[in-house]
VEXDO-726604 format. One record per residue: residue number from 1; residue in one letter; x, y, z of N, C-alpha, C in turn. Coordinates in steps of 0.02 Angstrom, whole numbers. Atoms other than C-alpha are relative to their C-alpha. Layout:
// residues N
nr:rest:neast:nnorth:nup:caeast:canorth:caup:ceast:cnorth:cup
NUM:a:X:Y:Z:X:Y:Z:X:Y:Z
...
This chain:
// residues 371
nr:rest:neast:nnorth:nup:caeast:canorth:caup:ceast:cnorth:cup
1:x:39:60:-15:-1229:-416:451:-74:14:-12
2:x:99:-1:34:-1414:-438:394:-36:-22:85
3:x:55:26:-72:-1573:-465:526:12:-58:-15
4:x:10:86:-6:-1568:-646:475:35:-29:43
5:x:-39:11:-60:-1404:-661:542:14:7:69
6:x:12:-19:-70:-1469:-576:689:-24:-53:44
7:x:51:44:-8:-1604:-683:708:36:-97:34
8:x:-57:61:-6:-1482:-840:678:21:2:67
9:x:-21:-8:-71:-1379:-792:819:-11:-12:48
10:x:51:-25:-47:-1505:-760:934:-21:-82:9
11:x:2:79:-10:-1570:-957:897:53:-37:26
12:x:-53:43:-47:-1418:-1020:928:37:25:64
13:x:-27:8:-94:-1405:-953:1107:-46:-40:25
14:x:41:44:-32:-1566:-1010:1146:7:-79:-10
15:x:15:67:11:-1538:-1189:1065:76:-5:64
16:x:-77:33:-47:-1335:-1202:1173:-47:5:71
17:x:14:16:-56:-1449:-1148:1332:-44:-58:17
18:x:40:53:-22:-1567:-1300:1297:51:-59:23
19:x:-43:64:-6:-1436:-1409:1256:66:-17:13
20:x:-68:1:-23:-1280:-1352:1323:70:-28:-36
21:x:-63:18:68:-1180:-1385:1168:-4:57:-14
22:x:-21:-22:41:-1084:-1268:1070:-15:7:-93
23:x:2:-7:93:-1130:-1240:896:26:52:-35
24:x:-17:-34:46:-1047:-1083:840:53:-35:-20
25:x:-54:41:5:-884:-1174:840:10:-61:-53
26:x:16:51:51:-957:-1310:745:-22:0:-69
27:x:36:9:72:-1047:-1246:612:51:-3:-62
28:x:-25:-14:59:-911:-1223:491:-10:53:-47
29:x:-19:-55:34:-910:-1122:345:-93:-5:-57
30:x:76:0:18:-1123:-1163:342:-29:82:30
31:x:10:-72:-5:-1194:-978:313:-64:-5:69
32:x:27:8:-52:-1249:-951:485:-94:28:-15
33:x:74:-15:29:-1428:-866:416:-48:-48:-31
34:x:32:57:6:-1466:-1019:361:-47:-58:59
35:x:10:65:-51:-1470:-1137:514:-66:1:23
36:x:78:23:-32:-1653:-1082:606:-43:-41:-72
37:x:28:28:51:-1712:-1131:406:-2:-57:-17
38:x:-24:75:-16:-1633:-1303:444:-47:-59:23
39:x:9:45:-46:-1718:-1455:496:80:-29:59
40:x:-47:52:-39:-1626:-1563:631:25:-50:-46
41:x:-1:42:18:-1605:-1668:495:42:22:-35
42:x:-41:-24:24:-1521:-1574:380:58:34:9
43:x:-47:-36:-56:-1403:-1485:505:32:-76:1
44:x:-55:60:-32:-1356:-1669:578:32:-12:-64
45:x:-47:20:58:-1290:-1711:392:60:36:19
46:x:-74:-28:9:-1162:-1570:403:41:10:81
47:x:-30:-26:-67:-1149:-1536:613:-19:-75:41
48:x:20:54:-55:-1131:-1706:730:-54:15:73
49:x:78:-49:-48:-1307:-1686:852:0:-77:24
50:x:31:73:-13:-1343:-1808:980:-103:20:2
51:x:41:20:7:-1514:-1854:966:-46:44:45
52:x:45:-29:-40:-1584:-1754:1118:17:79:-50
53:x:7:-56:15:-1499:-1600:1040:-50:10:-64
54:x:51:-30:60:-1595:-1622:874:-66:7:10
55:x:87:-6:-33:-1769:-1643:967:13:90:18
56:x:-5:-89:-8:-1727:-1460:1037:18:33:-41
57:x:-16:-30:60:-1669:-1402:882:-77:3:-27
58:x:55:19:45:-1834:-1461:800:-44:35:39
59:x:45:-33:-40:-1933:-1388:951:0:75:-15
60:x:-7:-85:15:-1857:-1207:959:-8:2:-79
61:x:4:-3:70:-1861:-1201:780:-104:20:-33
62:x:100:6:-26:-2083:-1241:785:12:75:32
63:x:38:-76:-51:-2089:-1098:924:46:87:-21
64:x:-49:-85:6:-1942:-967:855:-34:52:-20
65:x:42:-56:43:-2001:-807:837:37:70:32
66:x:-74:-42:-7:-1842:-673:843:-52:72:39
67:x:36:-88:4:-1980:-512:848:-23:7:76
68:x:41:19:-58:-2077:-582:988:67:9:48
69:x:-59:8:-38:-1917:-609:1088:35:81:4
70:x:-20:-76:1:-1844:-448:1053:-35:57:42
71:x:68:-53:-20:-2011:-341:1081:30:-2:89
72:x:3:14:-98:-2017:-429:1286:61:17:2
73:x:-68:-16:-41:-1844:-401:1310:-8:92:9
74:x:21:-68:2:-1873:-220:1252:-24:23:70
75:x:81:-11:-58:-2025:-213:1360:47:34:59
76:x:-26:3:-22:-1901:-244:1485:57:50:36
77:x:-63:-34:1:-1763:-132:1466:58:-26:-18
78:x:-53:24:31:-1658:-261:1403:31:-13:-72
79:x:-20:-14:77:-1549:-277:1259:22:-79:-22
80:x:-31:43:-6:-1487:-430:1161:50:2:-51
81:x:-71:-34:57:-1314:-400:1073:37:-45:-20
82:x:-26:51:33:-1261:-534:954:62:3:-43
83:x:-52:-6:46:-1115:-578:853:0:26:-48
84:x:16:-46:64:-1194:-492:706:-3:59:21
85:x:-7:-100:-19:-1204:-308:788:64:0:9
86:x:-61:-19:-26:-1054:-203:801:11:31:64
87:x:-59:-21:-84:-1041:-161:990:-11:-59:33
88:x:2:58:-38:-1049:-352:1019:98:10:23
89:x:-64:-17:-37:-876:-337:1142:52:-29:-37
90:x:-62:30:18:-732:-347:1049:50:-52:11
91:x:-38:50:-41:-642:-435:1177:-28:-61:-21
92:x:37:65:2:-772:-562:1188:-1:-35:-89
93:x:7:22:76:-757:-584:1006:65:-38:7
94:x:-65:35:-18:-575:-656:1050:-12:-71:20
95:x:-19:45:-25:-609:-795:1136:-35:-60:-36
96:x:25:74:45:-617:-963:1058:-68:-38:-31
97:x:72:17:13:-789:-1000:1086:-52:67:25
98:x:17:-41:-11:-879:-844:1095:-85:-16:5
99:x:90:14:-20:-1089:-845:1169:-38:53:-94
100:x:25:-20:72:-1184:-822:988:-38:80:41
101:x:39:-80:-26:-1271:-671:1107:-10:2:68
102:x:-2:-22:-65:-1276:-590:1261:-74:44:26
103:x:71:-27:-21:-1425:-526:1363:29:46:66
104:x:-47:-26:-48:-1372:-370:1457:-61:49:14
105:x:17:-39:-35:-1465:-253:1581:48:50:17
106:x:-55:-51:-8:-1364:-106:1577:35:25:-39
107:x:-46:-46:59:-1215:-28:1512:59:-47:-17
108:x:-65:44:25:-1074:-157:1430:49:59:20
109:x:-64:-47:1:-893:-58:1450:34:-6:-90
110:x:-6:-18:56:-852:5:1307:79:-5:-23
111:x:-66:29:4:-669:-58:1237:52:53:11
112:x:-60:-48:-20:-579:103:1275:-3:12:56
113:x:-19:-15:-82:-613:90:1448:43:-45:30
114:x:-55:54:-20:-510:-23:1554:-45:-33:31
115:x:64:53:-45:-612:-169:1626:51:-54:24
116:x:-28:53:-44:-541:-283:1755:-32:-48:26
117:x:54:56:-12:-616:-468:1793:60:2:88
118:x:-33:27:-57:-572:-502:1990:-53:-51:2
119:x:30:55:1:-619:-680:2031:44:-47:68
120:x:-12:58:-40:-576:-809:2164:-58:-47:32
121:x:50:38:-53:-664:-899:2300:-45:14:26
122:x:64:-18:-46:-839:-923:2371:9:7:56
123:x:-4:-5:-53:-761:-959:2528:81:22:6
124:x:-45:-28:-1:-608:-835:2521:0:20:96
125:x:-19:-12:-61:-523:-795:2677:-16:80:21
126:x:4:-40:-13:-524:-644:2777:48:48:-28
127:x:-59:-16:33:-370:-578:2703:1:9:-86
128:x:14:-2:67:-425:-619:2529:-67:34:-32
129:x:51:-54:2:-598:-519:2550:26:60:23
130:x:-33:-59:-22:-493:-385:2607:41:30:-65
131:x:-27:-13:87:-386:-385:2433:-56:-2:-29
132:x:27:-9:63:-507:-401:2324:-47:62:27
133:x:31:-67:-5:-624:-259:2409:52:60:-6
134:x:-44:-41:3:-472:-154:2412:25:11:-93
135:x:-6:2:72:-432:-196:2221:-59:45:-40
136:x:46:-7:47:-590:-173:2166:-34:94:22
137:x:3:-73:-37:-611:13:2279:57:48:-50
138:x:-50:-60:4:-457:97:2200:-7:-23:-73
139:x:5:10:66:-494:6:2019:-60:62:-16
140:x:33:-40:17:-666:104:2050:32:82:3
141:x:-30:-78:26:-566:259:2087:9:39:-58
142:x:-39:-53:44:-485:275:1937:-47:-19:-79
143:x:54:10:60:-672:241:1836:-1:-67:-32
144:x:-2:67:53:-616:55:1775:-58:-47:34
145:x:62:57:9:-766:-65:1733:40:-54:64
146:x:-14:85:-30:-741:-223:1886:-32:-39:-16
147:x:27:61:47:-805:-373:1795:-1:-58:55
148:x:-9:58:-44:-848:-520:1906:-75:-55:0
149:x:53:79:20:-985:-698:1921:-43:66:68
150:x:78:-22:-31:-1098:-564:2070:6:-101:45
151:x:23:71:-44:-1054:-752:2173:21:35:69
152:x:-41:-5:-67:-1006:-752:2361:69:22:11
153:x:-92:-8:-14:-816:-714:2427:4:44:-57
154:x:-32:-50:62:-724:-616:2307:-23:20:-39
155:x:18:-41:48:-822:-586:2175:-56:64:45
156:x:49:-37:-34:-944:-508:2300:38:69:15
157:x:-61:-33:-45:-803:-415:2407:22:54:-72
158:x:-45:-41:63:-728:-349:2218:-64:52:-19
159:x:50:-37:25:-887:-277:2164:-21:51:55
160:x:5:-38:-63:-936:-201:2340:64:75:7
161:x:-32:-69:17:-773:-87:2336:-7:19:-38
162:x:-7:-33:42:-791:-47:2164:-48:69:-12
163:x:46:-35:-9:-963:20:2202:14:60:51
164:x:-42:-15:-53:-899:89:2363:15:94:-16
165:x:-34:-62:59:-792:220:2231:-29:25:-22
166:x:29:-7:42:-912:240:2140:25:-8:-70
167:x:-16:13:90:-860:158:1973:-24:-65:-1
168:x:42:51:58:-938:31:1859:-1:-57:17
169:x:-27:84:-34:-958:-132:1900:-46:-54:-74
170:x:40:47:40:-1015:-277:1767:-2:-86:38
171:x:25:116:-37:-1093:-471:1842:-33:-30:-51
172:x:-21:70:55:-1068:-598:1718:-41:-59:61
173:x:19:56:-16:-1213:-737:1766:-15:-73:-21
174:x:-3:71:36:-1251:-926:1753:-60:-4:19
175:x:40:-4:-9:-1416:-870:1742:-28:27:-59
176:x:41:-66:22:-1563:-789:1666:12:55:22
177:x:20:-60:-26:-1540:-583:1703:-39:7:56
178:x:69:-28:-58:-1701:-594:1796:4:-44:59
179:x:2:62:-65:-1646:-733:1934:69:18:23
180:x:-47:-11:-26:-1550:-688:2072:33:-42:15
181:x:-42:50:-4:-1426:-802:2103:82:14:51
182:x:44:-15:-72:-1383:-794:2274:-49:27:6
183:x:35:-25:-31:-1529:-745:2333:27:65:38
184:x:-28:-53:-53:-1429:-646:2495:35:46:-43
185:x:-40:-69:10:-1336:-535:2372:-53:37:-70
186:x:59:-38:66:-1503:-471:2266:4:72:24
187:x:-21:-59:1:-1464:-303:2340:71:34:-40
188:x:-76:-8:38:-1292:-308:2282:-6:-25:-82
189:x:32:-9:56:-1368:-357:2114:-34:56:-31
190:x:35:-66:43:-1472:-210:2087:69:63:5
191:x:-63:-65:-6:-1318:-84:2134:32:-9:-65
192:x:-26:13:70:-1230:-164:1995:-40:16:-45
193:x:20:-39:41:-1343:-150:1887:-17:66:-45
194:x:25:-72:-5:-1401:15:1916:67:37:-23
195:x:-64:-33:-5:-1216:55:1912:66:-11:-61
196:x:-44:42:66:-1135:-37:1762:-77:-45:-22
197:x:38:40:45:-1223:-196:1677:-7:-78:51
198:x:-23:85:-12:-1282:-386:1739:-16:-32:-88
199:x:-6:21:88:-1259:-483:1583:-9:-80:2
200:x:-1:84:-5:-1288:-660:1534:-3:-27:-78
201:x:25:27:59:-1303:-778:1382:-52:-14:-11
202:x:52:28:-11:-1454:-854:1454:-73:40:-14
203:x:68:-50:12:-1622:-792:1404:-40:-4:67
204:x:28:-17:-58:-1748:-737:1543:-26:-47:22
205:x:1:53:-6:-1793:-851:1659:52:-74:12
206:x:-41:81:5:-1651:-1004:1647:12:13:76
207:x:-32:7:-88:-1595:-1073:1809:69:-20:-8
208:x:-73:15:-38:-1423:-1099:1896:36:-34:10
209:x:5:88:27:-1393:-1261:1817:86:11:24
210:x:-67:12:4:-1196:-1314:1881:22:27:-41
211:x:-38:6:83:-1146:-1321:1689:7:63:-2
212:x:-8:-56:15:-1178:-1144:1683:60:44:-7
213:x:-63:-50:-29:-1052:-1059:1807:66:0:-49
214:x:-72:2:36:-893:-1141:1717:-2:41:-61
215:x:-18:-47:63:-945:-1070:1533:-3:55:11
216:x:-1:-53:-2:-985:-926:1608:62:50:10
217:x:-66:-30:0:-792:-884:1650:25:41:-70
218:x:-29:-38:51:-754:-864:1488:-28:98:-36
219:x:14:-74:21:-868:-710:1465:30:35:35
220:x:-49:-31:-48:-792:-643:1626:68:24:-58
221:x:-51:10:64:-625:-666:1528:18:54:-31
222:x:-4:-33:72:-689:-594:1360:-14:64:27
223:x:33:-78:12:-760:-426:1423:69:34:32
224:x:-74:-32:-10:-583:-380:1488:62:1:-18
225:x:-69:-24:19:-401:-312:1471:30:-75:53
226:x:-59:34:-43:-343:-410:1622:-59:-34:44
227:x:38:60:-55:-404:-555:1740:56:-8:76
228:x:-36:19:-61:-342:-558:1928:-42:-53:25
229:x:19:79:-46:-355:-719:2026:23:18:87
230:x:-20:-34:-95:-378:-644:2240:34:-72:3
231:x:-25:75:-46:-373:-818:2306:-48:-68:-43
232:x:31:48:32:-411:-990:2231:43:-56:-1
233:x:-37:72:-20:-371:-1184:2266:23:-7:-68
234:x:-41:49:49:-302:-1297:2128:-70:-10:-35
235:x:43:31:55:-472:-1327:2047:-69:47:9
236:x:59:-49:-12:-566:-1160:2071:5:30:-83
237:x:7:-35:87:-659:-1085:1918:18:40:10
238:x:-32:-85:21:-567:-924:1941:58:-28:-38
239:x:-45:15:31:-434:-1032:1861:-10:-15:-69
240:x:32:-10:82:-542:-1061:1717:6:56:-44
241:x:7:-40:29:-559:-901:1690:64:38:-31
242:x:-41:-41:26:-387:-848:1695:24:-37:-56
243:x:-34:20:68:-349:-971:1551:-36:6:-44
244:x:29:-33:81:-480:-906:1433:36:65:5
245:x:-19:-52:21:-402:-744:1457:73:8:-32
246:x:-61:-4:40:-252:-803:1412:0:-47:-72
247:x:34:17:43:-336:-897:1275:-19:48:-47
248:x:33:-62:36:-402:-708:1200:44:32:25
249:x:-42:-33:-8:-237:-660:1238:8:80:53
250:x:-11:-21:-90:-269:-575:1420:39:13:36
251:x:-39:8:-55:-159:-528:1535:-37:-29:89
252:x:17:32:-67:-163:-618:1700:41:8:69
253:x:-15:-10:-48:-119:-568:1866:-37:-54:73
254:x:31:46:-58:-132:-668:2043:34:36:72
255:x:-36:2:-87:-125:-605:2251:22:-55:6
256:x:-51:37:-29:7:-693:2325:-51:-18:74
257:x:16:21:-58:-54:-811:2467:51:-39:34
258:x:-58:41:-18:41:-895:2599:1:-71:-1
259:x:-12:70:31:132:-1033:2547:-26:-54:31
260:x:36:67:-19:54:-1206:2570:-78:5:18
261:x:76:-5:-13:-118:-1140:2602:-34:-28:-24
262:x:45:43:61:-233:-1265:2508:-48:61:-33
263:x:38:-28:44:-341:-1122:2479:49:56:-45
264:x:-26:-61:57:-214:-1016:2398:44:-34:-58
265:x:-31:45:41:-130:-1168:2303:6:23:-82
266:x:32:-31:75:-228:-1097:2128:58:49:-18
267:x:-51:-63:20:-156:-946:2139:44:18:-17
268:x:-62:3:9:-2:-957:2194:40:-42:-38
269:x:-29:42:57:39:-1083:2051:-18:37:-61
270:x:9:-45:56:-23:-958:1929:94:51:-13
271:x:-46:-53:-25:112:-819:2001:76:-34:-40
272:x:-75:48:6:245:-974:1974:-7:-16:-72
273:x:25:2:62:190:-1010:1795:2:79:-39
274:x:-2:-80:33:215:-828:1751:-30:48:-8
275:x:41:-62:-13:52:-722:1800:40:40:55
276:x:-13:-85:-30:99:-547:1858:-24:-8:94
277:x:-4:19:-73:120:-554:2058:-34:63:21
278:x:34:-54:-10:10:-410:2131:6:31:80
279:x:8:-5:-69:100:-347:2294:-2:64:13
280:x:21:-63:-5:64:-170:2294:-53:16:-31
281:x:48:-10:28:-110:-118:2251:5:65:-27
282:x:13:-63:30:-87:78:2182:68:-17:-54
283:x:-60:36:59:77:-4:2073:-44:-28:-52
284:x:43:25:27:-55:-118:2000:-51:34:-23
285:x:57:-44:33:-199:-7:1983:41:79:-64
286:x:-43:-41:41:-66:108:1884:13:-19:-73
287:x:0:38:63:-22:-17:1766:-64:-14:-31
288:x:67:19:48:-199:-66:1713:-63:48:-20
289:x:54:-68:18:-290:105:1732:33:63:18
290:x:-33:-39:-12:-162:216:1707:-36:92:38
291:x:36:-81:2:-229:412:1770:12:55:-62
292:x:-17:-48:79:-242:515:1613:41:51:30
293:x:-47:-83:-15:-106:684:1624:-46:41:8
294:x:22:-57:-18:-174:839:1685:31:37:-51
295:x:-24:-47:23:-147:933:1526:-47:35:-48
296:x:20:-13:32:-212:1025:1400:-49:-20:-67
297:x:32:53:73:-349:963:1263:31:-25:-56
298:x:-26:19:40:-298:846:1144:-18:18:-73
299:x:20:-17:72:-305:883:951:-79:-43:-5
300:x:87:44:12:-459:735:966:-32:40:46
301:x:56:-36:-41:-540:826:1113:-29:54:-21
302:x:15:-60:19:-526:987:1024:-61:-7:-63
303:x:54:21:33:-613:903:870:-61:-14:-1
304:x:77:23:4:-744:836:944:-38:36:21
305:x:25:-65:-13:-787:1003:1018:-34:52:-33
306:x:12:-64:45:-835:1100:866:-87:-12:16
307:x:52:-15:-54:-1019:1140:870:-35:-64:-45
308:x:61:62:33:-1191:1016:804:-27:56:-17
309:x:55:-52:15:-1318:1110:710:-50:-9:61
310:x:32:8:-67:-1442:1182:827:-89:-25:-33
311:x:54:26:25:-1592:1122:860:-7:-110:-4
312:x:-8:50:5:-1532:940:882:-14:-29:63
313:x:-8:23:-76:-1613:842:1027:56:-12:47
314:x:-68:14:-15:-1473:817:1145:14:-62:-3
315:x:-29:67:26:-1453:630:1128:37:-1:-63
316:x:-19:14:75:-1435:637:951:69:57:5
317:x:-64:-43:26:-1303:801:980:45:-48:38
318:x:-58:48:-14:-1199:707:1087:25:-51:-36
319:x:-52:38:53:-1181:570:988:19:4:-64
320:x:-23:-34:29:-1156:677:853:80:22:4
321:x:-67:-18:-19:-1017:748:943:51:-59:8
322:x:-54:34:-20:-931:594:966:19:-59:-37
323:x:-8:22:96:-934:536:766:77:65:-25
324:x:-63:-40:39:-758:595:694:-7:8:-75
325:x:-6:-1:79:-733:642:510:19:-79:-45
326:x:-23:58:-5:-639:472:527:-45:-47:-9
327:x:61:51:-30:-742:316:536:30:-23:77
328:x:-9:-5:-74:-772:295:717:-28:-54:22
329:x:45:35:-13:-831:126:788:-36:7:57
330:x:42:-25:-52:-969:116:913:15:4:53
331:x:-24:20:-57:-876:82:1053:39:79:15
332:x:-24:-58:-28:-781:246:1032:-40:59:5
333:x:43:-45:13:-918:348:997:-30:6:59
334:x:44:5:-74:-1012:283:1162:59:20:45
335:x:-58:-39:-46:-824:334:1268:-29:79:-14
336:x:-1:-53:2:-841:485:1195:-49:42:-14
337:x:62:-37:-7:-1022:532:1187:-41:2:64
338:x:29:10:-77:-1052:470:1382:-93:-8:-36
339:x:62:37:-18:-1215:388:1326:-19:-65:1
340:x:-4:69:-10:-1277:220:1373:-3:-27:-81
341:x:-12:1:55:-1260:129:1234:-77:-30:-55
342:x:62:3:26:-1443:69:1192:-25:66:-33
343:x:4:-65:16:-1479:268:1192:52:31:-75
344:x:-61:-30:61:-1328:294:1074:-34:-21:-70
345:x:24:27:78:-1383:158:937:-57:52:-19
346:x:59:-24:16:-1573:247:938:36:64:-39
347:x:-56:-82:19:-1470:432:913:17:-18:-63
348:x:-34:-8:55:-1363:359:768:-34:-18:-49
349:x:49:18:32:-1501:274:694:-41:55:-32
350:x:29:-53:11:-1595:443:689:62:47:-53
351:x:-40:-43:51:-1445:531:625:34:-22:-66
352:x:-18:30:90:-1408:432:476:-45:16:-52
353:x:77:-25:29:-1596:446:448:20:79:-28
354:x:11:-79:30:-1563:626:447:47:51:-57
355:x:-65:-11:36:-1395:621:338:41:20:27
356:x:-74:9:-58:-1263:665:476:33:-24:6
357:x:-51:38:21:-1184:526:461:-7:-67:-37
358:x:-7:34:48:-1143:392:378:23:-79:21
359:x:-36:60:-30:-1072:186:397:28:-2:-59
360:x:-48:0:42:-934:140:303:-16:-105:-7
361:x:11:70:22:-900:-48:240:-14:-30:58
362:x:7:42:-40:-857:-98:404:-30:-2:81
363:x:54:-17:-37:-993:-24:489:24:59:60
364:x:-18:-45:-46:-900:124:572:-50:68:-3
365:x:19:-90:-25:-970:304:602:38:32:-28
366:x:-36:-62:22:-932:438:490:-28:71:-3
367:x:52:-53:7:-997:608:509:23:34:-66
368:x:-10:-52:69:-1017:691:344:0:76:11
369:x:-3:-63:-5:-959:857:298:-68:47:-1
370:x:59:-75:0:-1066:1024:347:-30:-48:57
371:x:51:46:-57:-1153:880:481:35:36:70
């Protein structure tokens, strides 16, 4: 993918957060590098625009300026990882309507880890903050990413054990990054962070607009293997979420609540519909984050062991070390080089510079021989 298409991208998050339309979906088979070059005028010929969206089209368009945007995020510590880079989340690349770019503080999970979305209710029961902190405690045990909205009830409760464990946690907002959203859980915001990633579509700044929360399920969703539903009525967005994941071909699991409960209605009509019933929690945490064998190094472990020339900052050796002869995409390279993954790109960037390795057509990691 070219900067243009970077660039592209990048416009069309900011134009969906003005105008809360969809446009990747729409554009058709119009070369997306094109569109910021677009009037509103020429776009509405080929893409249907109501009238407010082409005023904001025509606006951002006047003020775009990709470098500028980039730089402050920088500034920041933040990253923004578009459909044109390759460690934009695989997963998330699945689902129907995928966010043209993501704005993430932290560390994304990298597709060979196991990432689990828990989701239910703001006002989950006592019983159902009890599962999902318990889920999300023994998911952190066994190192798997917990993925959740960082809202009240359950997603709170899921993230809290995961931390708890000490393992990863990612909060998917209907926000700008920089706006807490609760307020009361801005401590429980920075842990996450600090500890995994908060992530958003929204550029810095947006507010907590309704519209938000719902699209925001689907990233939930996309950044995982599997979506559990603790507790949730008949018309809770954790139900949203579990049908984008089965939309990007997801597995979906639901706690069992007792029958007739209005608040467990959601759920337990999932379970009956054919999501995975979850009544043992170390059964469950087995199936989705299995414990690697206690055995001996694998032929890949042994590989990736041989030595780096010396003399190689250690960023750059690590992710040296964790480039195969193979082409390797970035996602496995960051598993297996344990560095965040902002740090990684800079590293591989340098070591291409330095002839070490190499990208192949489809933009993998190859370390060249004698490297």
């Amino acid at each position: 993918m070219t900067g243009r298409e970077r660039s592209a991208y990048l416009f069309l998050s900011l134009l969906q957060a003005r105008t809360g339309t969809s446009f990747v979906a729409r554009i058709g088979d119009i070369p997306v590098a094109e569109i910021p070059e677009m009037s509103a005028a020429e776009l509405g010929h080929r893409v249907r625009m109501t009238e407010r969206a082409a005023r904001a089209f025509d606006d951002l368009r006047r003020d775009f300026d990709p470098t500028a945007i980039i730089d402050g995020l920088e500034q920041r510590g933040i990253s923004a990882v578009t459909l044109a880079d390759p460690e934009y989340p695989e997963r998330l690349g699945a689902v129907p309507d995928p966010p043209p770019a993501l704005f993430v503080d932290g560390e994304l999970p990298a597709s060979s880890y196991p990432a689990v979305a828990l989701v239910g209710s703001r006002k989950a029961s006592v019983s159902g903050l009890d599962a999902a902190r318990s889920l999300g405690r023994a998911l952190g045990e066994r190192g798997a990413y917990v993925v959740s909205g960082l809202a009240l009830g359950v997603d709170a409760a899921a993230h809290e054990g995961a931390l708890e464990a000490g393992g990863p946690a990612v909060g998917v907002l209907g926000c700008g990054i920089d706006v807490v959203y609760p307020r009361s859980n801005r401590r429980l915001f920075e842990r996450v962070r600090e500890n995994g990633a908060v992530v958003s579509e929204y550029h810095l700044g947006e507010a907590p607009l309704a519209w938000r929360f719902p699209a925001r399920n689907r990233i939930i969703a996309g950044l995982c293997d599997t979506v559990v539903v603790v507790e949730a009525a008949e018309k809770s967005g954790a139900l949203i979420t579990a049908r984008h994941a089965l939309d990007a071909g997801g597995d979906v699991w639901a706690v069992p609540g007792p029958p007739g409960l209005p608040e467990c209605r959601g759920s337990n009509k999932l379970i009956a519909d054919g999501a995975g019933c979850i009544w043992d929690v170390p059964e469950f945490v087995e199936s989705v984050a299995p414990e690697p064998p206690e055995t001996a190094s694998t032929d890949e472990e042994t590989s990736l062991s041989v030595s780096v020339p010396a003399g190689l900052p250690e960023g750059e050796a690590a992710a040296l070390a964790g480039v195969g002869f193979e082409p390797t995409g970035v996602d496995a390279v960051a598993g297996r080089s344990g560095l965040r993954m902002q740090e990684l790109l800079s590293a591989l960037a340098l070591l291409e510079l330095k002839g070490y390795v190499h990208r192949d057509g489809s933009g993998a990691f190859v370390r060249r021989a004698g490297g």
